[in-house]
N, C-alpha and C positions, 0 to 999 in steps of 0.2 A: 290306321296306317299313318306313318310321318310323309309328309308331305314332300314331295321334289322340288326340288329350285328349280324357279321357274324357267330355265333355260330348257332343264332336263325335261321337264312336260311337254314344252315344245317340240322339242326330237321326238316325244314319243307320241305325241300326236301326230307330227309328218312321219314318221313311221309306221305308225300303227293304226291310224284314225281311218283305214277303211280294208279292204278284205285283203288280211295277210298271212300268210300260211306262221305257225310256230307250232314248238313244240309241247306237249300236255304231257306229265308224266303223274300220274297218280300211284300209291302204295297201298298196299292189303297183304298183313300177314307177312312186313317184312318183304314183300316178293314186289320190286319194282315195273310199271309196267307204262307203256309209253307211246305215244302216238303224236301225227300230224295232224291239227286241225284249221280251221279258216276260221280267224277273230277276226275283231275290232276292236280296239281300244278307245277308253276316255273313261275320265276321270278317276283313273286311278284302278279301273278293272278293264278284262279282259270280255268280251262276250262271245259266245260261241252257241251256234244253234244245231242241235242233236236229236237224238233220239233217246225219248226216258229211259226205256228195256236195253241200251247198249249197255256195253260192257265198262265202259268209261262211267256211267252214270249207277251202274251196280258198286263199282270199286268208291266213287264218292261217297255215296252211302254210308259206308262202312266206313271213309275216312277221307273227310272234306279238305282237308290240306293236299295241297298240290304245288308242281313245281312247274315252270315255262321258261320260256326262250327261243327265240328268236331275233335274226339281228342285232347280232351284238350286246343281245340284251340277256337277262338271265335271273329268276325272281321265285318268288315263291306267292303262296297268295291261299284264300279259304275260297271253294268252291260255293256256290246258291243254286240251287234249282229254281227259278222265278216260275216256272210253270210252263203253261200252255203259250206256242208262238202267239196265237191268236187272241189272247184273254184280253181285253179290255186295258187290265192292268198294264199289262205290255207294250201297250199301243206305241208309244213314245218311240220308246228303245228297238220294236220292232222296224219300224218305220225310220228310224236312224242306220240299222242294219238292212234294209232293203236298197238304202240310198250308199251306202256304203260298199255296197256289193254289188250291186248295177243289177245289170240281166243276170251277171251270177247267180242269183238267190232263187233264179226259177228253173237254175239245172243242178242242184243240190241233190245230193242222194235222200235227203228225208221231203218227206210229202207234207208242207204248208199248212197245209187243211187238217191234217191228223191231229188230236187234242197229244198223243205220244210225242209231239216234235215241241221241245221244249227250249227255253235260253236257260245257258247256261251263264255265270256268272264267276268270274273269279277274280275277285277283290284281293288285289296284293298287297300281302304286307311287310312284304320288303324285296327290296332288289338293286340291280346293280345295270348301270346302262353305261358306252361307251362309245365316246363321239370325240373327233378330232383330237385323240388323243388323251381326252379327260374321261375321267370314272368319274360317275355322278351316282349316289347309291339313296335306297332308301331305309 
């Protein structure tokens, strides 16, 4: 990914640096398909915590490019399955989205504990963001 002026990071960090609803559209087969989910952003990805068996995480699968937006914002980006909430590996990033999401993260629809609740990752590789007037893109 090209890198944002650093202005544009900053927006999208007070925007997006703790639990904010946007939009996730993935494609399979040509057949668009699209939903709301609760991110968080930094550096330069999107992270979203799911369920492996959903339907969002079958459509990846098949085809890891994806599109988002929210807030004025509007990007694209490759999707990562990083695994298990829980993995060790995750720790970090886990532990940045619990703090990010407050009490939120314990009234989620997926179960914590379940090795099937996994982060999701979606590293953009390009986009377009819009603040006082200026388009800042990547």
């Amino acid at each position: 990914m090209r890198t944002w002026d650093p202005k544009a990071e900053e927006i999208m960090k007070e925007r997006f640096g703790r639990n904010r609803l946007i939009a996730l559209a993935t494609a399979v087969d040509g057949i668009p398909y699209v939903r709301n989910v609760t991110a968080y952003y930094e550096g330069g990805s999107f992270y979203i915590i799911t369920d492996a068996r959903s339907e969002k995480m079958k459509q990846i699968a098949k085809n890891p490019t994806a599109a988002v937006a929210g807030e004025w914002f509007e990007g694209h980006g490759t999707c990562v399955n990083l695994g298990y909430f829980g993995a060790p590996e995750n720790r970090e990033t886990a532990e940045k989205l619990g703090a990010a999401f407050g009490e939120w993260i314990h009234d989620i629809h997926v179960d914590l504990s379940d090795e099937n609740t996994v982060l999701l990752r979606v590293k953009l590789t390009d986009g377009k963001l819009l603040s006082d007037g200026t388009k800042y893109e990547i």
